[in-house]
MDTraj code that builds the backbone (N, CA, C; nanometers):
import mdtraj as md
import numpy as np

residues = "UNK UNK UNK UNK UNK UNK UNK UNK UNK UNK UNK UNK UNK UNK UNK UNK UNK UNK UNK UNK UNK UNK UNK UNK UNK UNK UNK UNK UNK UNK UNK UNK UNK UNK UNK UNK UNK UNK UNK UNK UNK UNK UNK UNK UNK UNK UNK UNK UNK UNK UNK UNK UNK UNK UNK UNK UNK UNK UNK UNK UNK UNK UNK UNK UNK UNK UNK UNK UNK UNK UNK UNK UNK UNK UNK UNK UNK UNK UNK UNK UNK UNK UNK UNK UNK UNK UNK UNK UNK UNK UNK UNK UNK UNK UNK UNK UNK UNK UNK UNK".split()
xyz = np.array([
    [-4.8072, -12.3849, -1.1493],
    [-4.9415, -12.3348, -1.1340],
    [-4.9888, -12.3685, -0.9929],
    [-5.0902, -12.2676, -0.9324],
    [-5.0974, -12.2901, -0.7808],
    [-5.2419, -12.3079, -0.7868],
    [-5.3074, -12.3928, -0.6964],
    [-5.4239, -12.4719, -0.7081],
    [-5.4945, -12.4186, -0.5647],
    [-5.6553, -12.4275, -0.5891],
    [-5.7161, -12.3797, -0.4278],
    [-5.7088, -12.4633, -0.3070],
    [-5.6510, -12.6142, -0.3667],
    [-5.5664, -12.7003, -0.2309],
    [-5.4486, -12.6823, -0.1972],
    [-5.3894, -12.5831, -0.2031],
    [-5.2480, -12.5267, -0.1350],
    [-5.1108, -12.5844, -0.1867],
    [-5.1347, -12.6553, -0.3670],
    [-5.0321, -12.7301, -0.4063],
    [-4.9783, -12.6128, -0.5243],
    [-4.8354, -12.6644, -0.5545],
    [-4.7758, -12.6211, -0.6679],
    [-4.7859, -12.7353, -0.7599],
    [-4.8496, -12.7642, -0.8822],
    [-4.8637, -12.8558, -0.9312],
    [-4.7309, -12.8307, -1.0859],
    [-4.6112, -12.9063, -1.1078],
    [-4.5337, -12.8916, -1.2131],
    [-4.4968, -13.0065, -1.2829],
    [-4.5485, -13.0221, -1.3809],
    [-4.5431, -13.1244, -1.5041],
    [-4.4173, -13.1883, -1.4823],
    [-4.3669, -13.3160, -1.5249],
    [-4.2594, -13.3455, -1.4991],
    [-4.2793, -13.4430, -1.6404],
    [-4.1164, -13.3938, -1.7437],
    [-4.1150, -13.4841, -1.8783],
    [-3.9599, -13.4854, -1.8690],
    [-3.9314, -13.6277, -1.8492],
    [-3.7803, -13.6781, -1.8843],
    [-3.7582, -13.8041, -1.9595],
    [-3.7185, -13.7267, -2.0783],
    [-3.6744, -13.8659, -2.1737],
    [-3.8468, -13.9074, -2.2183],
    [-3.8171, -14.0934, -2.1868],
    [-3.9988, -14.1073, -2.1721],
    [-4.0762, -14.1097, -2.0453],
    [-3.9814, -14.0468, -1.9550],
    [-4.0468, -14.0286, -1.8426],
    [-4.1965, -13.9321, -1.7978],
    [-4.2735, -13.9111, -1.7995],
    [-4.3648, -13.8391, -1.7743],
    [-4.4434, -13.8556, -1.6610],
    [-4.4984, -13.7384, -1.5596],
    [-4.5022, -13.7424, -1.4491],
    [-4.5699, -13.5971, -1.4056],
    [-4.5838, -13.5901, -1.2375],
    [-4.6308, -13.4878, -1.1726],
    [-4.5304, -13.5037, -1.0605],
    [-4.5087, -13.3412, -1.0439],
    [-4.4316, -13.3057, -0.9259],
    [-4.5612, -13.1922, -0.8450],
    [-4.5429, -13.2120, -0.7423],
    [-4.6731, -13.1399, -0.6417],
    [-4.5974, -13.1376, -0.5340],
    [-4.5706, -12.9872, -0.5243],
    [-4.5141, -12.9354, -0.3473],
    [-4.6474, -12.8603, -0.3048],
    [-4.6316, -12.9060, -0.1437],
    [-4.7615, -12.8778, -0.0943],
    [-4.7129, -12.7561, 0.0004],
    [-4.7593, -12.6522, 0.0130],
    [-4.7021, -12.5282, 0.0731],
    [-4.7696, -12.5530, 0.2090],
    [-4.8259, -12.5871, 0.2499],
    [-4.8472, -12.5951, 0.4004],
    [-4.9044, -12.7584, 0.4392],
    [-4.9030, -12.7120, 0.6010],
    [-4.9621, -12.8451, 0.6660],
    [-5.0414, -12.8889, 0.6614],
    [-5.1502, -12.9928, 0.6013],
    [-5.3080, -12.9992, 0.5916],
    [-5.3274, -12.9686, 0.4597],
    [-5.2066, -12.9408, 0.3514],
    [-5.2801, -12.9250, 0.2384],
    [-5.3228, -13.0167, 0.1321],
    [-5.3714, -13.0558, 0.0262],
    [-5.4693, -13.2327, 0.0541],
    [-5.4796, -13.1865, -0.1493],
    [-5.3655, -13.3100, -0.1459],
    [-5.4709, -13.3416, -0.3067],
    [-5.5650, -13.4459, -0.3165],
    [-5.7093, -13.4026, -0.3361],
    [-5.7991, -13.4385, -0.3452],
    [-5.8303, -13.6334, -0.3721],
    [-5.9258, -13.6601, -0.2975],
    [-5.9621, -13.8277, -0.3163],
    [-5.9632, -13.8302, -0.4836],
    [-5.9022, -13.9468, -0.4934],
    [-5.9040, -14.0215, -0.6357],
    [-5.8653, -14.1242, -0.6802],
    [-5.8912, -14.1822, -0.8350],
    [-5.8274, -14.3305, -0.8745],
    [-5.7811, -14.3111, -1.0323],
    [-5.7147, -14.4130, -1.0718],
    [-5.6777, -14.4096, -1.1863],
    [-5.7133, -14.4918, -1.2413],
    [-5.7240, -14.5120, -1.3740],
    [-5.7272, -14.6101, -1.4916],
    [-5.6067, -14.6802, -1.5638],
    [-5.5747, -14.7303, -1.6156],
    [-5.4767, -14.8151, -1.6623],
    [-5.4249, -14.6802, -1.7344],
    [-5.4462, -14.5682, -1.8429],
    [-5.3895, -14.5060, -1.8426],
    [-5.2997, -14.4433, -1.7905],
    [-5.3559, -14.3607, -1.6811],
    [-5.2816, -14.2555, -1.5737],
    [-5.2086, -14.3467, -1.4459],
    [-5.2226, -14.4368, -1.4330],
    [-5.1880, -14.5118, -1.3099],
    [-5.0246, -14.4734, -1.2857],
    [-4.9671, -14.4365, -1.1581],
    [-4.8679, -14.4136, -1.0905],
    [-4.7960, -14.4452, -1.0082],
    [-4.6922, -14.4387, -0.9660],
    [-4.6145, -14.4539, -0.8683],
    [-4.5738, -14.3660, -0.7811],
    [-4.5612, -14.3342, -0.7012],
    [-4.5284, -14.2163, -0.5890],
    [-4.4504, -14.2214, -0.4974],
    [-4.3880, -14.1253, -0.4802],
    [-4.2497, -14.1019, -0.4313],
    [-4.2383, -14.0084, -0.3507],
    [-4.2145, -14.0156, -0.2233],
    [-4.2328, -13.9128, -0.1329],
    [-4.0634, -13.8473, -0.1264],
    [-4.0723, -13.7268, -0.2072],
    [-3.9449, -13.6556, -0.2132],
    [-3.9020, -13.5613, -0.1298],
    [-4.0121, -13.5477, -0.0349],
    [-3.9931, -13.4405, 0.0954],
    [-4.0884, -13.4246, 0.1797],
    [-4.0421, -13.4539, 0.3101],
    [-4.1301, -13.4257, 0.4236],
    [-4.1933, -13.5399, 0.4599],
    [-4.3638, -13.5680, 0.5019],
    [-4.4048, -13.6621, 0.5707],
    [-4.5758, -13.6289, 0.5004],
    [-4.6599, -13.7430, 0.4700],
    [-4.7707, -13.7512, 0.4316],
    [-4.8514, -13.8095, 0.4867],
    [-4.9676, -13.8247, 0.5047],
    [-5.0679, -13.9128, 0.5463],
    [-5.1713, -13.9680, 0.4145],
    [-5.1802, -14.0555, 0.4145],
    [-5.2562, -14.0847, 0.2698],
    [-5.3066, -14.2128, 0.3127],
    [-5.4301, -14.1675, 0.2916],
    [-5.5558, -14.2407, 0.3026],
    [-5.7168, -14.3018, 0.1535],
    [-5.7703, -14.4180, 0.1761],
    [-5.8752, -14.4551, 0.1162],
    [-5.9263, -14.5342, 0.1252],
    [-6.0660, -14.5761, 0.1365],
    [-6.1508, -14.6841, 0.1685],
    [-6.0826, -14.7728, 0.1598],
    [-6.0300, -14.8696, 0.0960],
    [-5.9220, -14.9927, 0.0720],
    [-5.8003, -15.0019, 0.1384],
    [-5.7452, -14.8863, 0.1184],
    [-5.6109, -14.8723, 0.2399],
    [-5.6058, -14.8515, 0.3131],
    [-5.7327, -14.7647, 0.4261],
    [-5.6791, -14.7120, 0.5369],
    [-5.5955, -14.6007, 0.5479],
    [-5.5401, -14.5761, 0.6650],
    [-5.4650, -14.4703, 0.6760],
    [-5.3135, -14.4667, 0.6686],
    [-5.2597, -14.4411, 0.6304],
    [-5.0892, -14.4493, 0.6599],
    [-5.0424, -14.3377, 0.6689],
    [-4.9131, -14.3442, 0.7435],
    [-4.7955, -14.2126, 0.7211],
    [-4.6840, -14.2548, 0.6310],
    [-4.6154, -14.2138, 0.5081],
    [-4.5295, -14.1853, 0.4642],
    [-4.4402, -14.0855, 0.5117],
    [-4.3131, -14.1166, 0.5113],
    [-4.2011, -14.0083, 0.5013],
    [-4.1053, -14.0608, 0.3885],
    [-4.0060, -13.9277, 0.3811],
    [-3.9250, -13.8783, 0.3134],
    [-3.8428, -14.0168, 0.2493],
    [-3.8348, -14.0644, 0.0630],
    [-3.7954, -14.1977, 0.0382],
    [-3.8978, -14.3156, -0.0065],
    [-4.0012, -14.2641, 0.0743],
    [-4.0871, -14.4074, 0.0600],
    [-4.1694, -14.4183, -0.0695],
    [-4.1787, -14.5007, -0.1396],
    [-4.2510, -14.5410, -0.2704],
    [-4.3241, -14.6337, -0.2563],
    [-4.4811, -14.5679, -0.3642],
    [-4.6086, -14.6091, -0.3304],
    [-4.6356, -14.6288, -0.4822],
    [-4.6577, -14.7900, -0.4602],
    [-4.7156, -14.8753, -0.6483],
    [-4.8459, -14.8688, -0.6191],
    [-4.8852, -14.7701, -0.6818],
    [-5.0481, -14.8185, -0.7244],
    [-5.0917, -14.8894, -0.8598],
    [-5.2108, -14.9746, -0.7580],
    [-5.2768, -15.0597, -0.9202],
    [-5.4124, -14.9748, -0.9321],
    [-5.4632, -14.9541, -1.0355],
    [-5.5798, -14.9422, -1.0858],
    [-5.6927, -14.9333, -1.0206],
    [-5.7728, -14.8267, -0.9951],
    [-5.8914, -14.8760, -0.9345],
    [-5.8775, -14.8334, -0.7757],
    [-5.8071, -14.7981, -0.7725],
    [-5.7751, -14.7686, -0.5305],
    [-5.8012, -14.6305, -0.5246],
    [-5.8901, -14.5743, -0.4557],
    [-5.8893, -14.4488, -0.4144],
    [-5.8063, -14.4009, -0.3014],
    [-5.7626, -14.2806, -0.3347],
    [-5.6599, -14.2705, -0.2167],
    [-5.6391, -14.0514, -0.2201],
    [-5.5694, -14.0218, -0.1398],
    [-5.5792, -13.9054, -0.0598],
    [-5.4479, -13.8769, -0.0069],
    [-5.3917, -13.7575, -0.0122],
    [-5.2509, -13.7214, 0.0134],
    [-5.2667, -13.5798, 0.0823],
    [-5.2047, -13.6301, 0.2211],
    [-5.2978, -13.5013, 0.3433],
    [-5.1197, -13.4779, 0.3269],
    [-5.0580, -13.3472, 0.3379],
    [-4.9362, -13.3124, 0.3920],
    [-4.9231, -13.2835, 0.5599],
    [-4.8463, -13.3735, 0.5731],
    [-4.8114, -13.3669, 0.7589],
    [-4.6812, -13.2207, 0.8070],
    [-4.5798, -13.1843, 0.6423],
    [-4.4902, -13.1006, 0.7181],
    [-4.5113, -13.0037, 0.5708],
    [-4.4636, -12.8711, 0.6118],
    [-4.4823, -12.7474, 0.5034],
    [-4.3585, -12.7918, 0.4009],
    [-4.4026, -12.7619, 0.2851],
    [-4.2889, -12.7569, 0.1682],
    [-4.2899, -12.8822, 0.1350],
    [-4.3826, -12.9859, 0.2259],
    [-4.3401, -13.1355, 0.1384],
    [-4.3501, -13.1694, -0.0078],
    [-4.3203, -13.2552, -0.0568],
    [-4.2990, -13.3108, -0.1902],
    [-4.3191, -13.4325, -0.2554],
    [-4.4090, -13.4328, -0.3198],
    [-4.4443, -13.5686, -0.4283],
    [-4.3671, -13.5933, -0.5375],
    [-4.3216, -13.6651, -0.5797],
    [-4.3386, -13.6967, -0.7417],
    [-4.3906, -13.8424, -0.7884],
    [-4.4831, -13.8030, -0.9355],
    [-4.5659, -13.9144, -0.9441],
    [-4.5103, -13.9207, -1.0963],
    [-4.5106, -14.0387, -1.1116],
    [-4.4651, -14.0780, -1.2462],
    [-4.5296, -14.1779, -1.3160],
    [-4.6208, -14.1623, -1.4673],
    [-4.7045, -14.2659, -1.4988],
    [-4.6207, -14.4099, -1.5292],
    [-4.6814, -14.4803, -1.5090],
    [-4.6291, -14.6209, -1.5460],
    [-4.6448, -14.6826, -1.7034],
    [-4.7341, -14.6189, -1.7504],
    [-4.7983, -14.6813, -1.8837],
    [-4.6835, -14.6032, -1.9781],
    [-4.5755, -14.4756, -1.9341],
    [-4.4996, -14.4420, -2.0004],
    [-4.3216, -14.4819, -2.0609],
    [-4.2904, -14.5127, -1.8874],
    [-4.1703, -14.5405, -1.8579],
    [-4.1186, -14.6534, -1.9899],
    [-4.1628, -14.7046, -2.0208],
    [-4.0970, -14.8210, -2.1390],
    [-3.9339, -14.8815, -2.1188],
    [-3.8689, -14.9207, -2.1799],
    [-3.7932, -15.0005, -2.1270],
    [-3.6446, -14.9247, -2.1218],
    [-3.5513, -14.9116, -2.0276],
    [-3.4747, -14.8218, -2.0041],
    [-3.3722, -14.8874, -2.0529],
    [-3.2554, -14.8821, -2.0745],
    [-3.1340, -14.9140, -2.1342],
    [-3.0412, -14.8516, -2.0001],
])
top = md.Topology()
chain = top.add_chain()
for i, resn in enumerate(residues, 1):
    res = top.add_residue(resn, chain, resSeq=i)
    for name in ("N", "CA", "C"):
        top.add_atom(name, md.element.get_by_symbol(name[0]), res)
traj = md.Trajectory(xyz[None], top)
């Protein structure tokens, strides 16, 4: 499904894995400021390209391609795309349970 911030947003369910995959079709395209709750809380995984992600508490950073981002609860934060076609995947934490 394609969103008016320039993302492809696609569900992601493996095993008990559950998650978001978000390719951002151009440069500057921005999923929106936000935070999570102990529910939804995530991890993020920069699966392509280069990001800038920013929020009152963090500041600014660049991510590239590899890098993984633990969020706790409560941090607002912002995911600007720096190169076209880049790639997220976010995966809840409250799901993953114990892997074998």
């Amino acid at each position: 499904m394609t969103n008016p911030y320039g993302l492809i947003v696609t569900p992601l369910m493996m095993g008990r894995l559950r998650g978001t995959v978000y390719t951002f079709e151009k440069i500057g395209a921005v999923l929106p400021m936000h935070k999570h709750t102990a529910i939804d809380v995530h991890i993020t995984i920069v699966a392509k390209g280069r990001f800038r992600i920013h929020g009152p508490e963090i500041g600014d950073k660049e991510y590239e391609e590899g890098a993984v981002i633990d969020w706790d609860v409560g941090v607002d934060h912002e995911f600007i795309s720096l190169t076209e076609g880049a790639k997220l995947v976010h995966i809840l934490k409250n799901t993953v349970g114990e892997m074998i």
